[in-house]
C-alpha positions as CSV (number, residue, x, y, z in Angstrom):
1,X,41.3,125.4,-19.7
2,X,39.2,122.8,-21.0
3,X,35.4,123.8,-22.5
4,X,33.0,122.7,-20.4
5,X,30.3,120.3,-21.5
6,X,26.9,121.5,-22.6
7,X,24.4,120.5,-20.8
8,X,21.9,117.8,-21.7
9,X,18.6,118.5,-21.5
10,X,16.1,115.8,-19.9
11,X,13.2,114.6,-20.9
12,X,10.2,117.6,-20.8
13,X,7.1,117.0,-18.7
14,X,4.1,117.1,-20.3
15,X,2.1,120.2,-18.5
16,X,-0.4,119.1,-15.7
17,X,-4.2,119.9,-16.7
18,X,-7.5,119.4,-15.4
19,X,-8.1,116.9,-18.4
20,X,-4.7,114.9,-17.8
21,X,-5.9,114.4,-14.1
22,X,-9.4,113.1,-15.3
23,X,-7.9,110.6,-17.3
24,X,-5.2,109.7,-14.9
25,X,-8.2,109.3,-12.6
26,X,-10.2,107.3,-15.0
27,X,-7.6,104.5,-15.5
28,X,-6.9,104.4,-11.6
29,X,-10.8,103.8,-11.1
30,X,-10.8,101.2,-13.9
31,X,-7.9,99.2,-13.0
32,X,-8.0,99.5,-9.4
33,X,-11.6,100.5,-8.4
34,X,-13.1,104.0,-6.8
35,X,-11.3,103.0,-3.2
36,X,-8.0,103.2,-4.9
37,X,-8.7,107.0,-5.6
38,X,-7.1,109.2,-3.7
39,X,-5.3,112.5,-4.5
40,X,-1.9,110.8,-3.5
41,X,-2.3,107.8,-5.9
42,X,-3.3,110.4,-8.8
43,X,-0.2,112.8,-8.4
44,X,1.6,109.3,-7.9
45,X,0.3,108.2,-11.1
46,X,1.3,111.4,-12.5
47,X,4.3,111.8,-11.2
48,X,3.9,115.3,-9.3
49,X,3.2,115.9,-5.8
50,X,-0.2,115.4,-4.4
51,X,-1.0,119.4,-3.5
52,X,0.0,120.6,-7.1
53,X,-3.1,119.1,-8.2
54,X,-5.3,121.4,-6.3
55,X,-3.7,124.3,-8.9
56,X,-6.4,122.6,-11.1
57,X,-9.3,120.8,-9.8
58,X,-11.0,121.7,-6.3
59,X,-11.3,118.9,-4.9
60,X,-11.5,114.9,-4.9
61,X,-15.5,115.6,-5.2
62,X,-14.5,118.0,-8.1
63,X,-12.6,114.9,-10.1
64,X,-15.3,112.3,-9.5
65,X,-17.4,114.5,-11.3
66,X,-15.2,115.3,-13.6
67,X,-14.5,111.2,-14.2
68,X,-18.4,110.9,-14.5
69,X,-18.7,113.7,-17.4
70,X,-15.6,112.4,-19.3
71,X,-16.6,108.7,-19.6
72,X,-20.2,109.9,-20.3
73,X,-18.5,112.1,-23.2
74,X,-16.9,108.9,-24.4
75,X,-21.1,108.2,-25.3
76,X,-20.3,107.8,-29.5
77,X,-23.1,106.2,-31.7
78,X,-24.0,107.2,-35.8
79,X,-27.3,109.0,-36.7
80,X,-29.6,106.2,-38.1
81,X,-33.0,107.0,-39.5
82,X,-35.0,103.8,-37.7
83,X,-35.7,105.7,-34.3
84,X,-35.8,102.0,-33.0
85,X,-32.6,100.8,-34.5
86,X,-31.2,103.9,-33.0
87,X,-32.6,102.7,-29.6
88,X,-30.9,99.2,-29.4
89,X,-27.7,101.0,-30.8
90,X,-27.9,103.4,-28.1
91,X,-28.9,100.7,-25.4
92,X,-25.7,99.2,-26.4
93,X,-23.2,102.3,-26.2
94,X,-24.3,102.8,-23.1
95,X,-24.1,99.3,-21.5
96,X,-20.6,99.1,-23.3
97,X,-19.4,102.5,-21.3
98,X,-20.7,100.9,-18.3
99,X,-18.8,97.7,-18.4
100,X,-16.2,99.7,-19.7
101,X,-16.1,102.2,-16.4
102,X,-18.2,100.1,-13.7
103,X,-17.1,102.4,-11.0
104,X,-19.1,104.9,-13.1
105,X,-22.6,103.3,-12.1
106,X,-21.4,104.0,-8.7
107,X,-20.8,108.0,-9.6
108,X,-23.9,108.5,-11.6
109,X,-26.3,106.9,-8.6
110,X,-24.8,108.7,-5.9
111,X,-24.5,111.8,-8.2
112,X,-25.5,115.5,-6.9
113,X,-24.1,118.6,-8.9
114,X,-25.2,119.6,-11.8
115,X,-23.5,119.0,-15.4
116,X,-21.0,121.5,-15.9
117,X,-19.9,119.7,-19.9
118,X,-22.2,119.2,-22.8
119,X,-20.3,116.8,-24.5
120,X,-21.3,114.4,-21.7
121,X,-25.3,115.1,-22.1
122,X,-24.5,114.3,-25.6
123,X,-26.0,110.4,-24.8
124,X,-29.0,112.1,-22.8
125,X,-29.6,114.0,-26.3
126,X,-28.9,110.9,-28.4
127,X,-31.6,108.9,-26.5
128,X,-34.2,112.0,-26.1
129,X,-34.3,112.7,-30.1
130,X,-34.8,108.6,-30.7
131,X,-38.1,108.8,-28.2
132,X,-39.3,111.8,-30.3
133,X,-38.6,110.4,-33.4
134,X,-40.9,107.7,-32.0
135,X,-44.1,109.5,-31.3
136,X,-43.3,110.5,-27.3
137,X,-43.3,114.2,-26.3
138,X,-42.8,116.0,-22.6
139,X,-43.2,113.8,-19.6
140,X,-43.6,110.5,-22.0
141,X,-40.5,111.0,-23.3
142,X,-39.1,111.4,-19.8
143,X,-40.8,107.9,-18.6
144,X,-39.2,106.7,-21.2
145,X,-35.7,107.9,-20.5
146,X,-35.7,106.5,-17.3
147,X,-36.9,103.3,-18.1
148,X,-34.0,102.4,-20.6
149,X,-31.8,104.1,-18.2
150,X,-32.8,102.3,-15.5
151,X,-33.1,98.9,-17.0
152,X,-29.3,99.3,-18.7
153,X,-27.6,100.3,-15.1
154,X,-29.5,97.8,-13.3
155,X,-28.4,94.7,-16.0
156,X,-25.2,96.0,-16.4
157,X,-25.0,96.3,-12.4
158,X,-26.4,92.4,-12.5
159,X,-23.6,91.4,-15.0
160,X,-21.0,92.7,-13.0
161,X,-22.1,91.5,-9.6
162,X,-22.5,88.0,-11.4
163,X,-19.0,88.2,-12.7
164,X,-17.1,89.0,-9.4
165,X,-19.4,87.4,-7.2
166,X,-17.6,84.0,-7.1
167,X,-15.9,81.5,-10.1
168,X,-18.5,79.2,-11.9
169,X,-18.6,76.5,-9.8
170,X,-19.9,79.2,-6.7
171,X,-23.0,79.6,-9.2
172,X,-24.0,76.0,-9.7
173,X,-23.4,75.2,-6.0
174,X,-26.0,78.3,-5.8
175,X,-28.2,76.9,-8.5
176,X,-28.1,73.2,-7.2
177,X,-29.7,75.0,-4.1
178,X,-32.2,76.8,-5.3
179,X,-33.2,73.6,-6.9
180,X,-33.6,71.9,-4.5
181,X,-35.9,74.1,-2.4
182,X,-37.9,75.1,-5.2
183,X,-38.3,71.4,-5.2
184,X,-39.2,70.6,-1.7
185,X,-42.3,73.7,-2.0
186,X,-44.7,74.6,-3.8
187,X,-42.8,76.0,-6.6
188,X,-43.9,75.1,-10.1
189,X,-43.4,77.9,-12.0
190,X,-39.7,78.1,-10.5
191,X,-38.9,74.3,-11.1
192,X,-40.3,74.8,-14.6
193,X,-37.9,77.2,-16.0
194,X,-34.6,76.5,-13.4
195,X,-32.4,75.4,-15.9
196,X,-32.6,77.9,-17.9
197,X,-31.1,80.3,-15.5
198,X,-28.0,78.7,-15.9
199,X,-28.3,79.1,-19.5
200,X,-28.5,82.6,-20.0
201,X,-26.6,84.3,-22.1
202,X,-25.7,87.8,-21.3
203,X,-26.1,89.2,-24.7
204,X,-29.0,87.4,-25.4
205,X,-30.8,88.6,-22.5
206,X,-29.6,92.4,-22.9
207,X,-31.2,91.9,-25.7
208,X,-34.5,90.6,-25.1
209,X,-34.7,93.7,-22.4
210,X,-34.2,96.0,-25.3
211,X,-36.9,94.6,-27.4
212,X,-39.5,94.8,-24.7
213,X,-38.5,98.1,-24.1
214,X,-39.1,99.2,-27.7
215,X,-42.0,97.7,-28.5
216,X,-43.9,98.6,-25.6
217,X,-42.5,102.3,-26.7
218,X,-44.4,101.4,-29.9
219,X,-47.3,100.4,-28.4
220,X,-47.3,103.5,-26.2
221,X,-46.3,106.1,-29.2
222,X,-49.2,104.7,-31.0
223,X,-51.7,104.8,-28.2
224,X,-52.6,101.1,-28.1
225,X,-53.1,99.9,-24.1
């Protein structure tokens, strides 16, 4: 009788976890948009069965949150003694996760649990110790909190509607418009500066934002009106 073969062993697959499910969840929601997630198209992308997911997370609630604390974990930016330096460079980390994860801004506006990870306040801490370091305690410090976080959602929200709201020619059309009723009333200041809207650099502008910011956090940290 002849031996029988040994069987071959297939590939092993890799153990399901909350954390594998984030990130599966994450690159769903960045290549395919918060619509696109549902519990099917995760285990799909994972390649189990919808309900063995539920052995690990609650709920689709419970992995939105989840995909809002991971990407704000993903928050990275050096110590640097110049509170203000460490302002723009925080600024920037933040508008880069953003446009990184746009279905984020989404999350974090309609956001209502609590924070259950404290890698993903580690931003929130970052940007708290900088407005310290500049003179603010308490409730300045919070003012000031939410007026960089508001003004880097709301450009970043801007840059993005901008980028898929129609191709380039869509925006001069829209420009040539504008023109010409800010030209036919009385517009002045508008006509004045008009073509510069179609100059604008993002960067540039992000920018600018961030230096108004800071200095008037100077200004305030120093007690000048």
């Amino acid at each position: 009788m002849a031996n029988a073969q040994p069987k071959v062993a297939g590939p092993r697959r890799e153990r399901l976890t909350r954390e594998r499910i984030i990130e599966a969840a994450v690159r769903i929601m960045d290549r395919e948009g918060l619509e696109a997630l549902t519990m099917r198209r995760i285990g799909r992308e994972l390649g189990v069965e919808a309900m063995s997911l539920y052995n690990h997370v609650q709920d689709k609630e419970d992995i939105l949150d989840g995909i809002c604390q991971h990407v704000l974990a993903e928050f990275r930016v050096s110590d640097v003694e110049d509170w203000a330096e460490g302002a723009r460079l925080g600024g920037r980390e933040y508008r880069r996760l953003l446009r990184d994860h746009p279905g984020v801004i989404t999350l974090m506006t309609e956001r209502k649990s609590a924070f259950t990870n404290p890698e993903s306040l580690r931003g929130y801490e970052f940007a708290l110790d900088v407005f310290h370091r500049a003179g603010l305690r308490g409730a300045d410090a919070v003012k000031a909190f939410h007026a960089f976080g508001g003004y880097i959602l709301g450009f970043v929200t801007m840059e993005l509607g901008l980028r898929i709201g129609g191709d380039e020619l869509d925006h001069e059309l829209a420009h040539e418009q504008m023109a010409r009723l800010a030209a036919s009333a009385d517009l002045p200041r508008l006509r004045e500066v008009l073509p510069h809207f179609m100059d604008c650099d993002d960067d540039e502008q992000f920018e600018f934002g961030l230096d108004l910011l800071i200095e008037g956090l100077r200004a305030r940290a120093s007690g000048r009106p």
